[in-house]
C-alpha positions as CSV (number, residue, x, y, z in Angstrom):
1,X,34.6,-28.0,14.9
2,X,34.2,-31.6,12.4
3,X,31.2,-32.7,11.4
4,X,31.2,-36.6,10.1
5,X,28.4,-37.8,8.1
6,X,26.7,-39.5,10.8
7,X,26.0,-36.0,12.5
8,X,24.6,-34.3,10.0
9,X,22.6,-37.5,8.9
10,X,21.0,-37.2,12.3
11,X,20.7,-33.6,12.9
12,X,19.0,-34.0,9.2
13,X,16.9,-36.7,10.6
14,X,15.7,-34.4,13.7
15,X,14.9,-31.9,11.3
16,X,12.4,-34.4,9.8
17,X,11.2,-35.7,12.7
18,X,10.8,-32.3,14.5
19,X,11.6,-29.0,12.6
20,X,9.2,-29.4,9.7
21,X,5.8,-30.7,11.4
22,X,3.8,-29.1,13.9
23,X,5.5,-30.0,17.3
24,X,3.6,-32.7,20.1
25,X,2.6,-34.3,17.1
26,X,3.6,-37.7,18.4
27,X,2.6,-37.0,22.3
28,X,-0.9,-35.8,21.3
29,X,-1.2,-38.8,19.1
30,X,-4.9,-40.0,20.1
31,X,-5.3,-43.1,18.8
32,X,-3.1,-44.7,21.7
33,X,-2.8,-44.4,25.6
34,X,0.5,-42.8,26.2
35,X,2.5,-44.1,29.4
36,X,4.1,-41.7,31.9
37,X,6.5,-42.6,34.3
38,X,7.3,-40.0,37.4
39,X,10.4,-40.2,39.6
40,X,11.2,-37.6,42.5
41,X,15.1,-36.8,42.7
42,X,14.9,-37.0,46.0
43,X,14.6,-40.5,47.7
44,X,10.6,-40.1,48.6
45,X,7.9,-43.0,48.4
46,X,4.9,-42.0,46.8
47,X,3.3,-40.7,49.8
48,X,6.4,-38.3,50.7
49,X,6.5,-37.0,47.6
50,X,2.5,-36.4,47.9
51,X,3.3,-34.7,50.8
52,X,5.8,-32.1,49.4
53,X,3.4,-31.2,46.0
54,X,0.6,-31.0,48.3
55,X,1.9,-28.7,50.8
56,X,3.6,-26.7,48.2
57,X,0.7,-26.2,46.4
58,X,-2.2,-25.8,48.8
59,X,-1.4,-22.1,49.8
60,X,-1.4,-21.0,46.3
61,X,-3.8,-22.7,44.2
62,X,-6.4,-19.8,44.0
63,X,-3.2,-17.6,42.6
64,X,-3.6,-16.4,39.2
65,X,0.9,-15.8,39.5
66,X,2.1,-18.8,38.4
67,X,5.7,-17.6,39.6
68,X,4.3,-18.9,43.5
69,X,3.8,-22.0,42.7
70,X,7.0,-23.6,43.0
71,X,8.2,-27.0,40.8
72,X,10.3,-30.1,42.0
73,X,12.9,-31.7,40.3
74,X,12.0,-35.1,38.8
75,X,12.6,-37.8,36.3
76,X,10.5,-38.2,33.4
77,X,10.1,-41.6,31.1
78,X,7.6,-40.9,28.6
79,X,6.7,-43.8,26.0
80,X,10.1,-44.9,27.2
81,X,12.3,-41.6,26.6
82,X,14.1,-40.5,29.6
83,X,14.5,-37.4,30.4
84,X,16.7,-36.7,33.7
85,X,16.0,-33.6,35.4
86,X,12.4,-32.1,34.8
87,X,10.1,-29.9,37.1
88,X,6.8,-31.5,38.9
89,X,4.3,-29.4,40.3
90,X,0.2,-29.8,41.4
91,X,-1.8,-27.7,39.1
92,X,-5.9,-26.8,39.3
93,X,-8.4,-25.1,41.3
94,X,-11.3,-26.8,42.1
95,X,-9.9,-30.0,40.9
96,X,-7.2,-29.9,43.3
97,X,-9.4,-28.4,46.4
98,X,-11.4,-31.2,46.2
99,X,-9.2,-33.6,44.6
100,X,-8.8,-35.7,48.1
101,X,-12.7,-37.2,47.2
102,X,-10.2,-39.9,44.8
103,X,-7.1,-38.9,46.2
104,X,-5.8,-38.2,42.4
105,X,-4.1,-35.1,41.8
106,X,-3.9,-33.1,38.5
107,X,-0.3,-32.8,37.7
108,X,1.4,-29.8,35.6
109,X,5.2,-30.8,34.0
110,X,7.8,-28.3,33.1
111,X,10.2,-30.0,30.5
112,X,12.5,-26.8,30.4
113,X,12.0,-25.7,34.3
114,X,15.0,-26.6,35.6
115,X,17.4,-27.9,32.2
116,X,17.3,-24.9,30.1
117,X,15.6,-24.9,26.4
118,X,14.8,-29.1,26.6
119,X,11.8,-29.9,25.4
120,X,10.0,-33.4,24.9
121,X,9.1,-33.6,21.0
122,X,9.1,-29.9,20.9
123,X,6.6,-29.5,23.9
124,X,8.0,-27.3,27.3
125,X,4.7,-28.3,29.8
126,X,2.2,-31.0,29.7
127,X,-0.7,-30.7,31.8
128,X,-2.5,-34.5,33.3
129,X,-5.9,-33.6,34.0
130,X,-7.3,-35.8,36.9
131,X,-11.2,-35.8,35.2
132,X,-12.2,-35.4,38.9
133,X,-15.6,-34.0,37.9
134,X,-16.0,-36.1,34.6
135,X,-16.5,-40.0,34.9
136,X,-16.5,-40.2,31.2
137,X,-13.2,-39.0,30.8
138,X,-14.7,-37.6,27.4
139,X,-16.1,-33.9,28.1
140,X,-12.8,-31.9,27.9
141,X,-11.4,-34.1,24.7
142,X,-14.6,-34.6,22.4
143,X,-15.0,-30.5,23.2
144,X,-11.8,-30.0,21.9
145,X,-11.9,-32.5,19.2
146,X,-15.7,-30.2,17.9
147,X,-13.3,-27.5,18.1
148,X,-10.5,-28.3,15.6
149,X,-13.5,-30.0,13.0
150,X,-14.9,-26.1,13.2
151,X,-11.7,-25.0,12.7
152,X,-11.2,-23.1,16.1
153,X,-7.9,-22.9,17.7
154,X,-8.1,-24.6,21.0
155,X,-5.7,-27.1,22.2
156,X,-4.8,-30.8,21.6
157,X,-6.0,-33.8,24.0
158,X,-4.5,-37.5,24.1
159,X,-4.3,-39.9,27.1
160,X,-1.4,-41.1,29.5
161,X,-1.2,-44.1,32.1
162,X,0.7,-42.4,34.3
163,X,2.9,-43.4,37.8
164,X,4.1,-41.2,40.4
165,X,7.2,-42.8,42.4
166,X,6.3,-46.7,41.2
167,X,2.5,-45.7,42.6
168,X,0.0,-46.1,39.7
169,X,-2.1,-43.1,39.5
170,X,-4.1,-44.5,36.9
171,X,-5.6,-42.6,33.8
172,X,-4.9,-39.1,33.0
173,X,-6.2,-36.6,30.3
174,X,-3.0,-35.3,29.0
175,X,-3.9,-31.5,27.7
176,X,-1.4,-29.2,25.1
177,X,-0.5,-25.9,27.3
178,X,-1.4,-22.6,26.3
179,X,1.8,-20.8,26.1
180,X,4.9,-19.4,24.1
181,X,5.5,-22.8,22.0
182,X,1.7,-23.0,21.5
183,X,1.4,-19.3,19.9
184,X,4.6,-20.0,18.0
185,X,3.6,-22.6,16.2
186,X,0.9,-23.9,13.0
187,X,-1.6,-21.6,15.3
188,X,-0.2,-18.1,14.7
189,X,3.0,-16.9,13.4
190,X,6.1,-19.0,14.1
191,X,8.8,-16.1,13.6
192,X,6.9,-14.0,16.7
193,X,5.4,-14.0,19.9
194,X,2.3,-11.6,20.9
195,X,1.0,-10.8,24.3
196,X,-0.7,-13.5,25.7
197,X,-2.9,-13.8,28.7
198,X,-5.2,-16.2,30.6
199,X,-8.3,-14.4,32.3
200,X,-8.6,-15.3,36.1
201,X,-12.2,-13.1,36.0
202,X,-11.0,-10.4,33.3
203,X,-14.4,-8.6,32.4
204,X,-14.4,-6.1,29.7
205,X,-17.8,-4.2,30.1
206,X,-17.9,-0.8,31.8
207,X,-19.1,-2.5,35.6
208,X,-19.8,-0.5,38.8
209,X,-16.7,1.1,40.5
210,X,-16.5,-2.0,43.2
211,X,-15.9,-4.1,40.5
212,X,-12.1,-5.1,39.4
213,X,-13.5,-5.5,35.9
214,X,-13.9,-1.7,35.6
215,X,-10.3,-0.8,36.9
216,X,-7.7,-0.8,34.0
217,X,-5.2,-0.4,36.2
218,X,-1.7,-2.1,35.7
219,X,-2.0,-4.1,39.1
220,X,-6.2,-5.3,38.1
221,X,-4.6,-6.4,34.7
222,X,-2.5,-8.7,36.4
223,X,-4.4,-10.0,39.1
224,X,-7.6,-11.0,36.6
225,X,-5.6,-11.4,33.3
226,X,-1.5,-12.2,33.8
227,X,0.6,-12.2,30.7
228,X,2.0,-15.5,30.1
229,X,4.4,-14.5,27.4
230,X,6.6,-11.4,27.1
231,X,6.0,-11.1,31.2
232,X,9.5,-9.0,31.7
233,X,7.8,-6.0,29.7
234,X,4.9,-6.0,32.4
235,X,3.2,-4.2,29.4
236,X,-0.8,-4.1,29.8
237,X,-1.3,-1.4,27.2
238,X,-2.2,-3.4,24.6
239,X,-5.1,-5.5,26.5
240,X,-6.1,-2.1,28.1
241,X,-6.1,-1.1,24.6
242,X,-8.5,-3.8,23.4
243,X,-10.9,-3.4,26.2
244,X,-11.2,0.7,25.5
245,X,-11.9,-0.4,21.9
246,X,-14.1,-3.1,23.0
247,X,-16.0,-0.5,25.4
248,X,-15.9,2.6,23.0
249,X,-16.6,1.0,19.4
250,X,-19.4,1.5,17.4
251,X,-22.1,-0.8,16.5
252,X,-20.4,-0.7,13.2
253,X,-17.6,-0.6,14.4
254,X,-17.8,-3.6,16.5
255,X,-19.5,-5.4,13.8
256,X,-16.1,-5.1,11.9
257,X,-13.6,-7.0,14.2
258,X,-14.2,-4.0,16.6
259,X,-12.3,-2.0,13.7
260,X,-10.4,-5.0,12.9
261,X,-8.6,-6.0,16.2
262,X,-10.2,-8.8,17.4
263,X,-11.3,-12.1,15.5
264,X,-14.9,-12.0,15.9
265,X,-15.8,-15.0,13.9
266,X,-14.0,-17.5,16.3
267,X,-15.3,-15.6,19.1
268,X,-18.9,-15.9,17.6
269,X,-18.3,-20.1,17.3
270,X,-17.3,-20.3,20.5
271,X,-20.0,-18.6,22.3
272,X,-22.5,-20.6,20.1
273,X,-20.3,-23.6,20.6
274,X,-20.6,-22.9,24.8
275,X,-24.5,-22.8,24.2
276,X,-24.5,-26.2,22.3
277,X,-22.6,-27.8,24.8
278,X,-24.4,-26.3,27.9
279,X,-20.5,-25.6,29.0
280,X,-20.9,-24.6,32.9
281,X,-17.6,-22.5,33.0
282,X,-16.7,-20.6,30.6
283,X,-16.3,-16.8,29.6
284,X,-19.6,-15.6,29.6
285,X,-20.1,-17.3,33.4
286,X,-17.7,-16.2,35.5
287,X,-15.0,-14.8,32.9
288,X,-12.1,-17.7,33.3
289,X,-10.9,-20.2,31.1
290,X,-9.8,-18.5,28.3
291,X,-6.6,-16.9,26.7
292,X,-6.5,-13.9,25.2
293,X,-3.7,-13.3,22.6
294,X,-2.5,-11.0,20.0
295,X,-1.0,-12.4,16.6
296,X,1.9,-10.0,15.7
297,X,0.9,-10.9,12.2
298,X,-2.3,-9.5,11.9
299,X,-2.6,-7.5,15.3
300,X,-5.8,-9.2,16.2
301,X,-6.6,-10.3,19.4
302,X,-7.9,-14.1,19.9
303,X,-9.7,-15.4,22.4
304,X,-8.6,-19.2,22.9
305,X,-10.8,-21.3,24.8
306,X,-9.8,-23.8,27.8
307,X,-10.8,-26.6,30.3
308,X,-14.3,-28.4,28.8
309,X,-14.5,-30.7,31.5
310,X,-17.9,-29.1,32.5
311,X,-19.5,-29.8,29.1
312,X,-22.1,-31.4,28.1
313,X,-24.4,-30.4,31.3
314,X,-28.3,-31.1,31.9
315,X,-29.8,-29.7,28.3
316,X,-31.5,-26.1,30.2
317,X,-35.3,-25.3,28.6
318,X,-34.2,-22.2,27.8
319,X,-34.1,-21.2,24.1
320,X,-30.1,-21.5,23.0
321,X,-30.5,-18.6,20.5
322,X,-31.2,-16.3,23.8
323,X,-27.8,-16.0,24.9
324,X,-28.0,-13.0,26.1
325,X,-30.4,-13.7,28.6
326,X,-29.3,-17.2,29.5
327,X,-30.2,-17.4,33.0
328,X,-26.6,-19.4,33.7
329,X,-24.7,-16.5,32.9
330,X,-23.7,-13.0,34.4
331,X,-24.6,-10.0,31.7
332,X,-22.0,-7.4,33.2
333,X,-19.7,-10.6,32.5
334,X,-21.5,-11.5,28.6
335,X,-20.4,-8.0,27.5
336,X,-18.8,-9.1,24.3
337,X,-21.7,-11.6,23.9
338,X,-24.2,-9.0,24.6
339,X,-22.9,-6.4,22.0
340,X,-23.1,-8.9,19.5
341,X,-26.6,-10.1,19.9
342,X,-27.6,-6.6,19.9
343,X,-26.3,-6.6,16.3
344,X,-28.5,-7.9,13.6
345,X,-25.8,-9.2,11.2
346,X,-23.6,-10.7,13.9
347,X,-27.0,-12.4,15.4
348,X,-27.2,-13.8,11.8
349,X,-23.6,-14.9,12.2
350,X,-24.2,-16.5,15.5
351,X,-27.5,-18.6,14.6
352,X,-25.6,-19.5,11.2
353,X,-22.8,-21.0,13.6
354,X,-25.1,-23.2,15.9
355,X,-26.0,-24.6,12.8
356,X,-22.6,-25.4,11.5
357,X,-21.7,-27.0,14.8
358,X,-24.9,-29.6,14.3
359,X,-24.3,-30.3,10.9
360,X,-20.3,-30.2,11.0
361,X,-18.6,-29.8,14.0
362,X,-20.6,-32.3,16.3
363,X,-22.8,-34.2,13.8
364,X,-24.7,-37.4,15.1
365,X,-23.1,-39.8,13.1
366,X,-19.4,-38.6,14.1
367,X,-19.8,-37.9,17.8
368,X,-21.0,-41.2,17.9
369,X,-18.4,-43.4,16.7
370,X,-16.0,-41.1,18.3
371,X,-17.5,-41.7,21.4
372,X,-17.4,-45.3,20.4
373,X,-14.0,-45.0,19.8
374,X,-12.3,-43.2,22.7
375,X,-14.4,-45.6,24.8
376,X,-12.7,-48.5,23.0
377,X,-9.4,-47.0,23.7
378,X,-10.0,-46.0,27.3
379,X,-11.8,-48.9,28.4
380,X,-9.4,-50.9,30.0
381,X,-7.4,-48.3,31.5
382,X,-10.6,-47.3,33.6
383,X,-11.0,-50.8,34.3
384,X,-7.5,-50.9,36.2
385,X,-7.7,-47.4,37.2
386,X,-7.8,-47.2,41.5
387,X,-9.0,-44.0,41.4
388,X,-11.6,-43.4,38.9
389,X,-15.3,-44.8,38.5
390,X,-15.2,-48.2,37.7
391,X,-16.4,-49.5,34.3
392,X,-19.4,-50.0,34.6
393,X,-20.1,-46.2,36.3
394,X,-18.1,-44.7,33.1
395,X,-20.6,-47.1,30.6
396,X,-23.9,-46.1,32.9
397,X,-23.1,-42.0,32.7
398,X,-22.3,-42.0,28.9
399,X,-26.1,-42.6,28.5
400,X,-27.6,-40.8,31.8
401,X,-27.0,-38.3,34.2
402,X,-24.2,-37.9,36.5
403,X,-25.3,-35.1,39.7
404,X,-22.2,-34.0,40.7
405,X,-22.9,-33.6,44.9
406,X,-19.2,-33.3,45.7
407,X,-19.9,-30.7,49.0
408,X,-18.3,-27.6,48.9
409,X,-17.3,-27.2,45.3
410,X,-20.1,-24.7,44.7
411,X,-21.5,-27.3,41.7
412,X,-23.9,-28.9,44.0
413,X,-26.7,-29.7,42.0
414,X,-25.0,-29.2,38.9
415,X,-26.0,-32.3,36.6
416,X,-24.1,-33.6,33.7
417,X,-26.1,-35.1,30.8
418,X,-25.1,-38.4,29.6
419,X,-23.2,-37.5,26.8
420,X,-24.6,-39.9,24.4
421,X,-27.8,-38.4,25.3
422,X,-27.0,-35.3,25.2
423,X,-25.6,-35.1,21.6
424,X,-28.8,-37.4,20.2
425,X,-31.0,-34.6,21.6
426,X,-29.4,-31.6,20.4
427,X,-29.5,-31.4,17.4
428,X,-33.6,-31.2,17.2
429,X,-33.4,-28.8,20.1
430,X,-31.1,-26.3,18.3
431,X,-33.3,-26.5,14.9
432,X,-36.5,-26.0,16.9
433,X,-35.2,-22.9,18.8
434,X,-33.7,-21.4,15.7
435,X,-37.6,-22.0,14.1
436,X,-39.0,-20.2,16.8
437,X,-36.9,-17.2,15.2
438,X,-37.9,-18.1,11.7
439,X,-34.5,-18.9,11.3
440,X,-33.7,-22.3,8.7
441,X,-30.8,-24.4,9.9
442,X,-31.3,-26.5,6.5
443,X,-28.4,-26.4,4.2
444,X,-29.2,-25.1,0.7
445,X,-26.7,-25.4,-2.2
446,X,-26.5,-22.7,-4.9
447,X,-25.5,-25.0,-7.3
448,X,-26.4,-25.3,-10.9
449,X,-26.9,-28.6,-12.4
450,X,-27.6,-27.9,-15.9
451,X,-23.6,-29.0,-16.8
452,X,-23.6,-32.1,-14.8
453,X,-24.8,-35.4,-16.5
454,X,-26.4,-39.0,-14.4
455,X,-24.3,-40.5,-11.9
456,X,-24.3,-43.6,-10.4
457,X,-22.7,-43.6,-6.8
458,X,-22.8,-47.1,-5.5
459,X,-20.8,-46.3,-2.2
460,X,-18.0,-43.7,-0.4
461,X,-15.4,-44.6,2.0
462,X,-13.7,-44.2,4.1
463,X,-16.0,-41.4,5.7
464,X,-14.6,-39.4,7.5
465,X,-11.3,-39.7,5.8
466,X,-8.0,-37.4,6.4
467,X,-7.1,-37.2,3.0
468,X,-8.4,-39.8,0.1
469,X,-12.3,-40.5,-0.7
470,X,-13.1,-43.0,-3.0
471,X,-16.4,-43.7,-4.7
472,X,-17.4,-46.9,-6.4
473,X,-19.7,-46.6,-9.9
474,X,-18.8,-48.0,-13.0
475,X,-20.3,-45.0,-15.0
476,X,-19.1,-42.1,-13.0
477,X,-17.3,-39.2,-14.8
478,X,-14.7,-37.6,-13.4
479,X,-16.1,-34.6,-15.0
480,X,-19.5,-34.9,-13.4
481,X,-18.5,-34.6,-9.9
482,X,-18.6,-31.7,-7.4
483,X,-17.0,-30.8,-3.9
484,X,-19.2,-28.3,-2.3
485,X,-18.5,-27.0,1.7
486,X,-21.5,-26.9,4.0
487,X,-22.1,-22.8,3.2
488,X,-22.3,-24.1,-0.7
489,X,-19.2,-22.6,-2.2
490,X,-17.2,-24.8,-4.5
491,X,-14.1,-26.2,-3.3
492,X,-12.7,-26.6,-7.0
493,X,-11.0,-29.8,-6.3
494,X,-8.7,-30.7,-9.2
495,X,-7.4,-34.1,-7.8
496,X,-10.4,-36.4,-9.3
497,X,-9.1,-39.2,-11.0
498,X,-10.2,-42.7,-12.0
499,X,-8.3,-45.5,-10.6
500,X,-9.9,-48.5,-11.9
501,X,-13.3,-49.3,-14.0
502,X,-15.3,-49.0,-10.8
503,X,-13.1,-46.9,-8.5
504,X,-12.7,-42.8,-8.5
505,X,-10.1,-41.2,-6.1
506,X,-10.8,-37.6,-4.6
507,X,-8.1,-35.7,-2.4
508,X,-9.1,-34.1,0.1
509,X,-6.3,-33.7,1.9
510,X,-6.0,-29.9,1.3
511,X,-9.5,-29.0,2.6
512,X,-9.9,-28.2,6.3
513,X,-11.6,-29.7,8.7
514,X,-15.9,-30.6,8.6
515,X,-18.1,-31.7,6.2
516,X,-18.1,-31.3,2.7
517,X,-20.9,-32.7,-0.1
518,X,-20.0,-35.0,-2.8
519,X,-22.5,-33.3,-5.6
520,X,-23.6,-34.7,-8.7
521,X,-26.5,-34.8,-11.1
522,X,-29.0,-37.1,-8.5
523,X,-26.9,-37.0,-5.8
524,X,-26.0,-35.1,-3.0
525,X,-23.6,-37.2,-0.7
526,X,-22.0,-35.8,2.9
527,X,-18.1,-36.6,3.6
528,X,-16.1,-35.7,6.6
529,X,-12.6,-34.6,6.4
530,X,-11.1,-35.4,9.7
């Protein structure tokens, strides 16, 4: 076989593009609305095509085995790249039961279903959440978004137009699957894939014999926790494995990664995380909407966290720091959650997470212009979406309550803060509760200042940034400044240089995600690496 120059200057240039960054990183790009066009292969109008998703799906959509849920062959044009032969199915539970209240259906693609290893900027399935329960269109992405700032892995959010057989179905949440490509990727370790799972109502305590939760069996593995990689092996040892461990450890033993095999720490931010947000389906309420997987790397298991479009409900009077007795939730299904409150240093760990979520992952000032700025972005699109609230319903329920009283979906009476709201009120609930435990969410730097000499810092921006901060002083010295995390330890930055009389330069572009302080002599500064 020849190869001329021009081939391997473009195979080079899809390396580039493709094989050295993190893959979706142009479909999950969130500062724009992505379009999404939809064609059946077969000659259908939109309502024929309805018809066949609809009454494919409607027998199954309870069914944890995604194998019965059969896709259709379709054309895809997304942002204006064709792709000929995809697959198209209806995806959801509850948000396809009861998705005929706006008559828009959540939508699963399947880039490699039918044309073997083709994939759409490195991406096999996209999932197009309909929002059918959220008329801010925010819960499920600004979750997600408090996620990644506390450093948890969780997938990525953007936002499609999309249109179904030259029918506009208006504005979708477009959601990163949980799957083979996710795991093997920046999230765990690209050169291996682990067991992964997703939990239709796996429980892990020891519960009464009529309970599924207790039976370990191969066949109650897969009906309330299917593997969604590595499913030809049909291997539930290791998850029984975890469970046994799980059920059998130690207080100390449990306190250290349940003898290092699961990763507690993320575990412990998203249960405080759940709290905070008042999530309304989650693990620790009825045991779905979560992944488990385990990183050949490290043998660990991870619990990876899913569909937030339930967050941000009516802020409950009960003290946040009492999960364990949250009247929301099911104990026999909290069993993880209820082991670790029983443990003093891990009930340290928790309370010292809700207070990193106030002050890092969901502070004020962020969620607020973030809020600000999705709403920017999305504005118009609910505008000319038919199906979704109109604008000034989506501008009315970012400040107050939306009672969700769709019949039948078992949420009746479930109310959803206003989100702005919501987040302005928080952060004084969560420091009160924690003070009713003598517990200080205040952050204290161990810093000494004996070495560091008068600053002036006249201003800092951009803040947040994604890589550079600059601060303007004409008598700052390079030497005198600090870059501290929230827990106080130094981050050693070497990258501090002056660029002009009144102008220093800090890279941040190596630190992770949250806030940081900018420290100096008489002045401690915040800054938010985004």
């Amino acid at each position: 076989m020849k190869f001329n120059l021009q081939t391997i200057l473009l195979a080079l240039l899809t390396c580039f593009q493709f094989g050295f960054s993190q893959n979706g990183n142009s479909l999950f790009d969130d500062t724009l609305i992505h379009n999404i066009e939809i064609n059946s292969i077969d000659s259908y109008t939109y309502d024929e095509f309805h018809k066949v998703l609809y009454d494919s799906h409607k027998p199954v959509f309870w069914s944890p085995d995604s194998s019965t849920k059969n896709y259709f062959m379709a054309e895809l044009k997304i942002d204006g790249t064709t792709l000929d032969t995809i697959g198209v199915r209806y995806k959801g539970n509850s948000t396809f039961e009861f998705a005929d209240v706006i008559n828009k259906y959540a939508i699963k693609l399947d880039i490699n279903e039918f044309v073997k290893g083709q994939k759409y900027d490195g991406i096999n399935k996209i999932n197009l959440n309909n929002n059918l329960l959220d008329p801010s269109g925010l819960r499920a992405k600004l979750s997600f978004d408090i996620m990644k700032r506390m450093n948890i892995i969780s997938p990525r959010v953007a936002y499609a137009k999309v249109t179904v057989n030259g029918s506009y179905r208006g504005l979708y949440t477009m959601v990163e699957q949980i799957d083979k490509t996710f795991v093997k990727s920046s999230n765990f370790d690209p050169d291996n894939t682990g067991y992964l799972h997703k939990s239709f109502g796996f429980t892990v305590g020891d519960l009464s014999p009529s309970d599924n939760g207790r039976d370990l069996s191969d066949e109650s593995l897969l009906l309330n926790i299917p593997l969604k990689t590595k499913k030809s092996t049909k291997n539930y040892q290791p998850i029984r494995n975890f469970v046994l461990a799980a059920r059998n450890a130690t207080d100390e033993e449990f306190a250290n990664d349940i003898n290092n095999t699961f990763d507690l720490d993320s575990f412990i931010k998203q249960q405080a995380l759940n709290m905070i947000l008042s999530d309304r389906d989650h693990y620790c309420t009825a045991n779905v909407n979560f992944y488990m997987y385990q990183n050949p790397l490290d043998n660990k298991w991870y619990m990876i966290p899913w569909d937030y479009d339930l967050a941000f409900a009516a802020i409950s009077g009960s003290l946040i720091t009492e999960i364990a007795n949250y009247p929301l939730f099911y104990k026999e299904y909290c069993y993880l959650t209820q082991r670790m409150m029983n443990i003093p240093s891990l009930k340290t760990k928790y309370r010292e997470a809700l207070c990193e979520i106030i002050n890092t992952g969901m502070d004020s000032t962020w969620i607020n212009n973030r809020i600000t700025t999705l709403g920017n972005l999305i504005g118009a699109e609910i505008e000319n979406d038919p199906y979704f609230w109109d604008i000034s319903d989506y501008n009315f329920y970012l400040d107050n309550p939306y009672p969700i009283n769709t019949p039948g979906t078992g949420l009746e009476g479930t109310v959803l803060s206003g989100i702005r709201d919501f987040v302005n009120k928080r952060y004084d609930q969560v420091v009160d509760d924690l003070a009713a435990y003598d517990f200080s969410c205040s952050l204290t730097l161990n810093v000494d200042d004996t070495s560091l000499e008068l600053t002036n810092i006249d201003g800092i921006y951009p803040n947040p940034t994604n890589d550079f901060i600059y601060l303007k002083g004409n008598d700052i010295k390079v030497g005198d400044i600090s870059i501290y995390s929230m827990l106080g330890q130094n981050m050693n930055i070497s990258s501090i240089k002056r660029i002009d009389n009144n102008t220093t330069q800090i890279d941040l572009s190596t630190l992770s995600l949250g806030m940081y302080f900018i420290k100096t002599k008489t002045t401690t500064s915040k800054v938010y690496k985004n």
